[in-house]
DONULUM-777799 format. One record per residue (C-alpha): residue in one letter; residue number from 1; chain; x, y, z. Coordinates in steps of 0.5 Angstrom, whole numbers, padded with zeros to 4 digits. Example, Ala and Ser with C-alpha at 12.3 -4.5 7.8 and 13.67 -1.06 7.14 Angstrom:
REM DONULUM-777799
   type   seq   mol      px      py      pz
      a     1     A    0025   -0009    0016
      s     2     A    0027   -0002    0014
//
This chain:
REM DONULUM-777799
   type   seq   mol      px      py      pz
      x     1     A    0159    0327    0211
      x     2     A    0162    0319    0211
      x     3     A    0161    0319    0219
      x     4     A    0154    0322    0219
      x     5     A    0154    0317    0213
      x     6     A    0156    0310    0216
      x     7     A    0152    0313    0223
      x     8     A    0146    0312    0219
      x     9     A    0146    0306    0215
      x    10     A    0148    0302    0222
      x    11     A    0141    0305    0225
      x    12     A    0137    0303    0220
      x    13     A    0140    0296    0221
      x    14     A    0139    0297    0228
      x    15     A    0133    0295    0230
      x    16     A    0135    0287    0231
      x    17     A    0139    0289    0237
      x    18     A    0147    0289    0239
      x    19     A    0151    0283    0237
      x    20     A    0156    0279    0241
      x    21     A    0160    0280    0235
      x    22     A    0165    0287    0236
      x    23     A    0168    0292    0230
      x    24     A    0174    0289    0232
      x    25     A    0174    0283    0231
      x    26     A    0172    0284    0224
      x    27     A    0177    0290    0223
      x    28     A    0182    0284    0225
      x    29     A    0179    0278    0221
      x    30     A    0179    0283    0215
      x    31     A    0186    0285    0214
      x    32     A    0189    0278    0215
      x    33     A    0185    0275    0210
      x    34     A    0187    0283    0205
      x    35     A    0195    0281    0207
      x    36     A    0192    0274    0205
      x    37     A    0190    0276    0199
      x    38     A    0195    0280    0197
      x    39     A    0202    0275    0199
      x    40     A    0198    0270    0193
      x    41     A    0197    0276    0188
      x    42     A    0204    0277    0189
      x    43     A    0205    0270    0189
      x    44     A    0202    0268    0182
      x    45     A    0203    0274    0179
      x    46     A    0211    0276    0180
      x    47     A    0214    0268    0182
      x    48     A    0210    0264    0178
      x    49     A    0208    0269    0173
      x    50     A    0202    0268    0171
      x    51     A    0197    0272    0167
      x    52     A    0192    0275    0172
      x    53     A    0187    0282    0172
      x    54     A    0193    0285    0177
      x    55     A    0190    0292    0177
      x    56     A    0182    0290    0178
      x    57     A    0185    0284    0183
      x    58     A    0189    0290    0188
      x    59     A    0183    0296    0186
      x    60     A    0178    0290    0190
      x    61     A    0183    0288    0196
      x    62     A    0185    0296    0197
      x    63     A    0177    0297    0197
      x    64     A    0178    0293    0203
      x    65     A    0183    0295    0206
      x    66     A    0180    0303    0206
      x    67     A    0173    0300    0209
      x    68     A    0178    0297    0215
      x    69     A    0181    0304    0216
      x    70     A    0175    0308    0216
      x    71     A    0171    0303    0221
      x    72     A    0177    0303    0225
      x    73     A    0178    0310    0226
      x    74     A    0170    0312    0226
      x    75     A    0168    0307    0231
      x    76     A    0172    0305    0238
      x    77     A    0176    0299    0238
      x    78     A    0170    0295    0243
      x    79     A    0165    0297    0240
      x    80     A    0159    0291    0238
      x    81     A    0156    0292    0233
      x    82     A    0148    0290    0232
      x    83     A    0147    0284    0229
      x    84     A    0144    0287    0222
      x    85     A    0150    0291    0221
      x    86     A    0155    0285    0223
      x    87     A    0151    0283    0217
      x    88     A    0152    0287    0212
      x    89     A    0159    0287    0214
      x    90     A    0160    0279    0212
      x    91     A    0155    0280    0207
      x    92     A    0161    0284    0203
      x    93     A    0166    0280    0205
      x    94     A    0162    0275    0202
      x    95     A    0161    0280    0195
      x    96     A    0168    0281    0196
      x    97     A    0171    0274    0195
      x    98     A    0167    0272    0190
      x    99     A    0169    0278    0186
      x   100     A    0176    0275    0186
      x   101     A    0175    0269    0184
      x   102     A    0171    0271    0179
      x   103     A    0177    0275    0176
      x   104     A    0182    0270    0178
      x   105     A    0178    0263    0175
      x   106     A    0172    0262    0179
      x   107     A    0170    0256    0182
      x   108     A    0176    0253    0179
      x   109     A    0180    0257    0184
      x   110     A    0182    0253    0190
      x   111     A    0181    0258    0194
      x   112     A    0173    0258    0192
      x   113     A    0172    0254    0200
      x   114     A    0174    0261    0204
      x   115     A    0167    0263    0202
      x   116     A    0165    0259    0208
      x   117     A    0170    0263    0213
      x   118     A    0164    0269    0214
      x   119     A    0158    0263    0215
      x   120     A    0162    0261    0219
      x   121     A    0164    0268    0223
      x   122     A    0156    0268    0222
      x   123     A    0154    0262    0226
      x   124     A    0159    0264    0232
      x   125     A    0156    0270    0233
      x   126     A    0150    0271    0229
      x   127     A    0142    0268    0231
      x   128     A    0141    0262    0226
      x   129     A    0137    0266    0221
      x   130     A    0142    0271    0219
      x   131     A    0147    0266    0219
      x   132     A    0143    0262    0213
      x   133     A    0141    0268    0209
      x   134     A    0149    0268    0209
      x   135     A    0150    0262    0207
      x   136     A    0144    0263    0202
      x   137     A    0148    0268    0199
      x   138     A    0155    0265    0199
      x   139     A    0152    0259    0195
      x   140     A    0149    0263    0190
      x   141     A    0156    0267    0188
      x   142     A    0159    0260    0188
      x   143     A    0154    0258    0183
      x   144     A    0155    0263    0180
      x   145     A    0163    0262    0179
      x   146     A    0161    0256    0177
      x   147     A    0157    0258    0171
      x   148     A    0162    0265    0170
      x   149     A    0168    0267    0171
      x   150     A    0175    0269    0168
      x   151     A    0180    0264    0166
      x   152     A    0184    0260    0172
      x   153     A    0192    0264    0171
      x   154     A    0195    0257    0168
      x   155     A    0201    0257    0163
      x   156     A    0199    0257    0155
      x   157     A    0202    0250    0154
      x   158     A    0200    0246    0157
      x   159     A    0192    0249    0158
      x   160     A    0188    0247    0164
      x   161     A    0181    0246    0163
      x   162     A    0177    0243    0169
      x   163     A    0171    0238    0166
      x   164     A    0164    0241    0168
      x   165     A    0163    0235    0173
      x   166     A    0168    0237    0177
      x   167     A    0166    0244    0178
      x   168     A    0160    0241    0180
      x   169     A    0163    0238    0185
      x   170     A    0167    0243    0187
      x   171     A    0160    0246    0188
      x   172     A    0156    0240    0192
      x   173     A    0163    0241    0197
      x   174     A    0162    0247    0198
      x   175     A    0154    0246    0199
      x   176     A    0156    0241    0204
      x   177     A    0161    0244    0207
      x   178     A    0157    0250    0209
      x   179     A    0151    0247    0213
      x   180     A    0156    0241    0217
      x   181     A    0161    0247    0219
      x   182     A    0156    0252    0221
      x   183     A    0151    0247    0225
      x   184     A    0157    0245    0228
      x   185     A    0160    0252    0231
      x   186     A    0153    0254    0232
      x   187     A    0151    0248    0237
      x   188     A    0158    0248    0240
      x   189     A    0157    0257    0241
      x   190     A    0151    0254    0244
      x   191     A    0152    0249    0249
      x   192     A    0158    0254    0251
      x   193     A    0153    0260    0252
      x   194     A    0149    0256    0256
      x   195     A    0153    0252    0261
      x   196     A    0157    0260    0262
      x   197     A    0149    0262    0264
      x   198     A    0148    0255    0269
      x   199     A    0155    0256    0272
      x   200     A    0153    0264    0274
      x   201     A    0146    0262    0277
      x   202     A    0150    0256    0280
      x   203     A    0155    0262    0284
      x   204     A    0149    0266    0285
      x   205     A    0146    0261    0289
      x   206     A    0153    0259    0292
      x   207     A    0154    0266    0294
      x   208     A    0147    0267    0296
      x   209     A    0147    0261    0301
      x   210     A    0155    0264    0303
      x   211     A    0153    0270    0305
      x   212     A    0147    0268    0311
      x   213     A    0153    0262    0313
      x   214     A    0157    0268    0314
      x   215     A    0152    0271    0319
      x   216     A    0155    0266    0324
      x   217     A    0162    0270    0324
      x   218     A    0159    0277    0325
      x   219     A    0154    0274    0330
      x   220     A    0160    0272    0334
      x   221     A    0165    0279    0332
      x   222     A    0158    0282    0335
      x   223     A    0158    0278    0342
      x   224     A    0165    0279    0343
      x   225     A    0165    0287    0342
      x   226     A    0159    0288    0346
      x   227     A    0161    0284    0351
      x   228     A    0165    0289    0355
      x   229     A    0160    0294    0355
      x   230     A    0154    0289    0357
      x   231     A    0159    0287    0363
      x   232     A    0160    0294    0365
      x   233     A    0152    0296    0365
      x   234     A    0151    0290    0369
      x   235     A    0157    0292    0374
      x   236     A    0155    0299    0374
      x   237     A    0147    0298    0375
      x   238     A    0148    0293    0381
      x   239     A    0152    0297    0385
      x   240     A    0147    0303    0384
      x   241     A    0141    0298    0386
      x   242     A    0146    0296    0393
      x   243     A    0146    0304    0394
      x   244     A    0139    0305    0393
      x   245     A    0132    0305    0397
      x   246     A    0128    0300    0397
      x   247     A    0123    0306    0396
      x   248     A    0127    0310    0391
      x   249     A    0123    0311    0385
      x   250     A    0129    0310    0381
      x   251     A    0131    0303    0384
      x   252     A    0126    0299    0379
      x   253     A    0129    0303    0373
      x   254     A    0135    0300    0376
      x   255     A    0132    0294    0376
      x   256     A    0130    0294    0369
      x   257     A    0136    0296    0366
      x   258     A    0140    0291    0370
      x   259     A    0135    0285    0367
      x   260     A    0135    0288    0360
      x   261     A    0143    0288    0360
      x   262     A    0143    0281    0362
      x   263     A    0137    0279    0357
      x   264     A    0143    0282    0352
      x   265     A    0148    0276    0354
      x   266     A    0145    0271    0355
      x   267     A    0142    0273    0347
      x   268     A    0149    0273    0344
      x   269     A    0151    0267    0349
      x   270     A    0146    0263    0344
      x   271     A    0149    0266    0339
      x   272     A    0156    0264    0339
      x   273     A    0154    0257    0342
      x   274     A    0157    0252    0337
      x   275     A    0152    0248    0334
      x   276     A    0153    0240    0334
      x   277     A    0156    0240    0327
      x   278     A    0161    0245    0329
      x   279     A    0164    0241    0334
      x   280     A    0170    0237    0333
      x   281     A    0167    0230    0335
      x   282     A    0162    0231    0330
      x   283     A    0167    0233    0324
      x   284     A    0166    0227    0322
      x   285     A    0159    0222    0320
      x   286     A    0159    0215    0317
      x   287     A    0154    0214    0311
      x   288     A    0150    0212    0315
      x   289     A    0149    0218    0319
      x   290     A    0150    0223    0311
      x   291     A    0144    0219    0309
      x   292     A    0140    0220    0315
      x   293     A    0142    0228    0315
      x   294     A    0142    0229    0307
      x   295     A    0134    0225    0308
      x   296     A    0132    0229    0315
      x   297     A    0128    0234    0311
      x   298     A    0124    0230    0307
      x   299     A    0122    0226    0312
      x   300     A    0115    0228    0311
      x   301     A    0114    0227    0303
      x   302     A    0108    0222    0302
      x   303     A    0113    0217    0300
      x   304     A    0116    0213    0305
      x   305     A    0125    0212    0305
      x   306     A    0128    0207    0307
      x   307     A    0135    0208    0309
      x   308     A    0140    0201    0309
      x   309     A    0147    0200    0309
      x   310     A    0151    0194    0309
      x   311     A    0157    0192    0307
      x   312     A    0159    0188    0300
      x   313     A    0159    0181    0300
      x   314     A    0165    0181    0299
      x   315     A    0168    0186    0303
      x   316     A    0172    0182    0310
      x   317     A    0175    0185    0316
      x   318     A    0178    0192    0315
      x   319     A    0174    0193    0310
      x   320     A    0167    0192    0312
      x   321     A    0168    0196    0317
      x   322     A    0163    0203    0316
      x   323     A    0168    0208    0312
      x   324     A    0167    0214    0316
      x   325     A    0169    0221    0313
      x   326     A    0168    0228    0314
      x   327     A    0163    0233    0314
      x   328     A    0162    0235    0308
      x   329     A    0156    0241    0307
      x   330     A    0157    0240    0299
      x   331     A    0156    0233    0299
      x   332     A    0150    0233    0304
      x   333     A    0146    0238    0300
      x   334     A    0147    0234    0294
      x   335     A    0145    0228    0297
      x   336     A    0139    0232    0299
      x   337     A    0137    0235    0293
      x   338     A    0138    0228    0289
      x   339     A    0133    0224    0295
      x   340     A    0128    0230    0295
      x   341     A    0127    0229    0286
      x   342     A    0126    0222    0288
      x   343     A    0122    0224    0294
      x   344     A    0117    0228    0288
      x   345     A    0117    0223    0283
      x   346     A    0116    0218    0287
      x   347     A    0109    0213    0288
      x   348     A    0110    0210    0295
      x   349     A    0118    0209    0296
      x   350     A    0124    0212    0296
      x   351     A    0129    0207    0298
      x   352     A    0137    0210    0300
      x   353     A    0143    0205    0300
      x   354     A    0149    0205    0302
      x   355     A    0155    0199    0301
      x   356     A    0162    0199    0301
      x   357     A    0168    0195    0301
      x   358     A    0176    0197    0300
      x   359     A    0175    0200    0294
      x   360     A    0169    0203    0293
      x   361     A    0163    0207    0297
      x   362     A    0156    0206    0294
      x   363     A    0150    0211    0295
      x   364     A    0144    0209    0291
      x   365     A    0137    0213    0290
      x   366     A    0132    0210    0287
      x   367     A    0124    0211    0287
      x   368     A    0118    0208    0284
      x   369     A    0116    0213    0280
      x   370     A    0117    0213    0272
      x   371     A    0124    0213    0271
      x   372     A    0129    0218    0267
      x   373     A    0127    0219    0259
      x   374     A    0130    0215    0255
      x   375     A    0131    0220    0250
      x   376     A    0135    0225    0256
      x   377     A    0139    0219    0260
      x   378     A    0145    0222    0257
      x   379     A    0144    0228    0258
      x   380     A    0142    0229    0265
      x   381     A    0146    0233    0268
      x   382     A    0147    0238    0263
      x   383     A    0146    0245    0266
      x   384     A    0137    0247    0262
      x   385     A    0136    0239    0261
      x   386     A    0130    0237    0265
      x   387     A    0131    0230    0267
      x   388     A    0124    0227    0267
      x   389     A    0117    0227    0266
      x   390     A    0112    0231    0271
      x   391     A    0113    0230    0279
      x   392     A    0107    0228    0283
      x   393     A    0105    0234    0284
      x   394     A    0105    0236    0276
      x   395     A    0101    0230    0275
      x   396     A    0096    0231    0280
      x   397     A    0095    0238    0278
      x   398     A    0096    0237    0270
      x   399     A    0101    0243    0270
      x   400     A    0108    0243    0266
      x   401     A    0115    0242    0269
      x   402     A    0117    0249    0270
      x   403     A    0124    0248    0272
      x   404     A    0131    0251    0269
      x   405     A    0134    0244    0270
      x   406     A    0139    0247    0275
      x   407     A    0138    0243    0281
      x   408     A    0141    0236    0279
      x   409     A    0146    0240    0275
      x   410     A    0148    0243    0282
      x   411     A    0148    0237    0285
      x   412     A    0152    0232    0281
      x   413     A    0157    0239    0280
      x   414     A    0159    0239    0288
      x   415     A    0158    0231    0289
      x   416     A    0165    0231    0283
      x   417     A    0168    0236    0287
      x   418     A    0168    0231    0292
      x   419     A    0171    0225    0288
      x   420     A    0164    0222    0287
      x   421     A    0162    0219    0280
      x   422     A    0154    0219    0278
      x   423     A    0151    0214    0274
      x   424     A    0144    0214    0272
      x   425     A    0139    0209    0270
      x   426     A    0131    0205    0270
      x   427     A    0130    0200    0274
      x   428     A    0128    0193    0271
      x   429     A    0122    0191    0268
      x   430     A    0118    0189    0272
      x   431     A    0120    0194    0276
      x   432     A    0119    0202    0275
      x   433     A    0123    0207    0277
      x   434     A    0129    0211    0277
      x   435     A    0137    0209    0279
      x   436     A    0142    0214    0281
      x   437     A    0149    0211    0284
      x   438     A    0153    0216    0286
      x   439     A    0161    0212    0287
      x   440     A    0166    0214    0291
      x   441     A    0173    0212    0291
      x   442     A    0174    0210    0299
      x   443     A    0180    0214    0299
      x   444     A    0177    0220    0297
      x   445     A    0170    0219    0301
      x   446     A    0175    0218    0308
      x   447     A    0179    0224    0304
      x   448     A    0180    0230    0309
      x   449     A    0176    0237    0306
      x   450     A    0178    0240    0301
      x   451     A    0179    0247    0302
      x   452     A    0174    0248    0295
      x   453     A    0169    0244    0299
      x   454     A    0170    0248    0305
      x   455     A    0168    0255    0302
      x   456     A    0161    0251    0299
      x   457     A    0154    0254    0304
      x   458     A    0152    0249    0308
      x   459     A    0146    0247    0308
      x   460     A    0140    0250    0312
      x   461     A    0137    0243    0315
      x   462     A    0137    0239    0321
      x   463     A    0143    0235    0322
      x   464     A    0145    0229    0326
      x   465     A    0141    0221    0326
      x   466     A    0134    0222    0325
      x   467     A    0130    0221    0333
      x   468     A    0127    0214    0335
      x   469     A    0120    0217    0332
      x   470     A    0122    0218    0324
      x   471     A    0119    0214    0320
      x   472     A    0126    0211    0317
      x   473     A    0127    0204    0316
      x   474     A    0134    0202    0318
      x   475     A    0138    0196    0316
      x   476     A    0145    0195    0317
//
C-alpha cells in the first residue's frame, strides 16, 4: 500500500522530467545530517544538560530516519528522480530543520544557516525556478523562527536573551547568504555542464575526422592482400593469351580479364602512394610554409591575405635564422580555422605574420573587419560564446550568427596542445579590426610531435608552398 502510495505521488510530480539529482544522493546527504542531529541533541541534552523538548526533537529526526529507509528499500540505488519529486524532497528537509530549530531556539540557534544546505543542493542539480521557490520557502521558515520559537536550551542563571536587532540580522545573513551561494554553485554547475557538452562535440568531430584518416591504413592492408592475387590472374591470364589463337573467341575475354586486373594494380598503387606530407623530407615546415599550408584554403575568399615573416629586430645570428618544426596536423588546422574567421569578417584584407627571435615565435592574424566585442574579449574561447559580430555574409543577407562557438574554442584547444599561448585583442583607432597573436616558446614550436598531437585528424587541405599564381603577398 505505501509502495503504491510513494509510486503515485511521484507520478503526479513527474510531469517536469528526471532530474540530475539520483535518490541516493539525497538518501546519503539525509542520514548525515540524522546522525548530525542526533550527536548535538546527545550533546546538549546529556553533557551540557541543557533543558530541551528531548522527546519531540528525536520523534522529528526518527520521521527522518523511516522516510530514508522506506525510499532506500523501495527505490533502486541509481534511481534519478524528477525534478518536482527531488523537490518536494528538499522541501521536507527544509520543513524538517525549521521544525528543530523551532523547539530548540529558533532563529537564536546557531545552527539556523544549514537551512541553506538543500537551496544549495537545489542550485546543483535542480532548473533556477525550482531552486528560488526553495529558497522562498526556506526564508519564510527562518522569518518565522525569528518571530516564533521555543526558548534557546541555556543555563537558568544566568539567562540568554539575544536583542531583537540581532535576530534581525541573523535573519538578513541568511537572506544574503542564501542568493550569493545559490548563484554561485549554480553559474558554476553551469559553466561545467557546458564545457562537458563542448568537450563531447569536440571528440565527436576529432573521432569524425580520425576515422576518414584511418582510411589510408585500410587502403594500404587492402593493396598489400589483394596483391598476390591480382599477380596471379595476371600471370595466369598471360600465359592462356600465348596459348590461344589469334581467332580464338575467347582470346578477347582473356585479354579483357588481363587489362581488368592490371587497372586493379595500378588503383591500389595510387592508393598506397605516399602523399608529399608523408614523407620524411616533408615532416618538417618552417613558418612560413604553416601559414601558407594553414591559408592554402581560403586563397579564394573576397579578402585578400597577406603572408609575411621576418625576423625581429633584435633577433641576430642563429637567432634569426627561420625556426623550422614539425608538421603538426593540429596546428596547421587551427591556424586555418582562426585565418578562415578573419577571411569572413574581413573588408578587404587579411594580413597573416610571423617573426621570431631566440625565444619566442610570433603568428599574427588580423583583419579589417569590426574587431572582437568588447563585451566578450574575455571570454572568447570559452566553448557557446560567439566572438564577434555577424560576418560578411550575415551582414550581407541581414541574418543572425547561428554558430555554437565551437570552432575557435577547438582552435585555441589544439594550438595549447602545441605550447602555444593565444592573445586577443582590436586594432587601434584609427584602424579597425581584430588581432590574434598566437606565441610559441621557440623550443616548443621546434619541439619534436607529441604523441597526443600525433592522434589529432589531419586536416583535408592542400598542403605545401602556394604555387607562383596564388594571390599571396610574401615578404621575408
Amino acid at each position: 500500500m505505501a509502495g503504491r502510495l510513494a509510486k503515485a505521488f511521484e507520478s503526479k510530480l513527474s510531469f517536469s522530467g528526471d532530474s540530475q539529482l539520483r535518490l541516493q544522493t539525497i538518501v546519503r546527504l539525509r542520514w548525515v545530517g540524522v546522525i548530525g542531529q542526533i550527536f548535538v541533541l546527545s550533546l546538549v541534552y546529556f553533557w551540557f544538560r541543557f533543558d530541551l523538548p528531548i522527546g519531540p526533537c528525536l520523534t522529528i529526526i526518527a520521521v527522518s530516519a523511516w522516510v530514508n529507509v522506506f525510499l532506500a528499500i523501495y527505490y533502486p540505488a541509481r534511481h534519478r528522480i524528477s525534478v518536482a519529486f527531488a523537490t518536494a524532497l528538499l522541501s521536507y528537509d527544509i520543513i524538517q530543520l525549521a521544525s528543530l530549530l523551532y523547539l530548540t531556539g529558533g532563529i537564536d540557534n546557531p545552527f539556523t544557516m544549514l537551512i541553506l544546505a538543500p537551496v544549495t543542493v537545489s542550485a546543483a542539480t535542480l532548473p533556477l525556478a525550482y531552486t528560488i521557490g526553495l529558497g522562498l520557502l526556506a526564508l519564510a521558515c527562518t522569518a518565522l523562527l525569528a518571530f516564533f520559537a521555543m526558548p534557546l536550551p541555556w543555563y537558568v542563571d544566568p539567562p540568554l536573551a539575544l536583542p531583537f536587532l540581532y535576530k534581525i540580522g541573523i535573519l538578513s545573513a541568511v537572506a544574503a547568504s542564501m542568493p550569493f551561494l545559490a548563484l554561485y554553485v549554480w553559474r558554476l554547475m553551469q559553466e561545467g555542464r557546458e564545457m562537458s557538452t563542448a568537450l563531447a562535440a569536440t571528440e565527436v568531430i576529432l573521432a569524425r575526422e580520425q576515422k576518414l584518416h584511418a582510411l589510408d591504413g585500410l587502403a594500404a592492408a587492402a593493396a598489400h592482400e589483394l596483391g598476390t592475387p591480382l599477380s596471379t590472374i595476371t600471370l595466369v591470364t598471360n600465359e592462356l593469351a600465348r596459348q590461344l589463337a589469334a581467332d580464338d573467341p575467347n582470346r578477347d575475354d582473356i585479354l579483357l580479364l588481363r587489362s581488368q586486373a592490371q587497372r586493379c594494380r595500378e588503383i591500389l598503387q595510387k592508393l598506397t602512394s605516399r602523399p608529399p606530407d608523408e614523407d620524411p623530407l616533408h615532416a618538417s615546415l618552417t613558418v612560413k610554409e604553416m601559414m601558407h599550408d594553414a591559408a592554402a584554403p581560403y586563397l579564394d575568399a573576397r579578402a585578400s591575405i597577406g603572408i609575411r615573416a621576418a625576423p625581429a629586430a633584435s633577433a641576430t645570428g642563429a637567432d634569426a635564422r627561420q625556426p623550422t618544426g614539425f608538421r603538426r596536423p593540429g596546428v596547421i588546422y587551427g591556424l586555418g580555422n582562426i585565418i578562415e574567421n578573419a577571411a569572413d569578417y574581413a573588408e578587404r584584407r587579411v594580413e597573416v605574420s610571423a617573426e621570431w627571435d631566440g625565444q619566442a615565435v610570433v603568428v599574427t592574424v588580423a583583419d579589417d573587419g569590426p574587431g572582437f566585442k568588447p563585451e566578450v574579449i574575455d571570454s572568447v574561447g570559452e566553448p557557446y560564446v560567439t566572438t564577434r559580430t555577424a560576418g560578411r555574409k550575415e551582414r550581407k543577407s541581414g541574418g543572425k550568427v547561428s554558430g555554437l562557438g565551437l570552432g575557435f574554442f577547438i582552435a585555441k584547444t589544439l594550438l595549447e596542445r602545441s605550447g602555444a599561448r593565444l592573445q586577443l585583442g582590436n586594432r587601434e583607432a584609427p584602424a579597425h579590426g581584430a588581432i590574434v597573436r598566437i606565441v610559441w616558446p621557440r623550443s616548443a614550436f621546434e619541439a619534436k610531435v607529441s604523441a597526443e598531437e600525433s592522434e589529432l585528424p589531419r586536416p583535408s587541405r592542400r598542403l605545401g608552398p602556394p604555387s607562383p599564381g596564388d594571390p599571396i603577398s610574401d615578404a621575408i
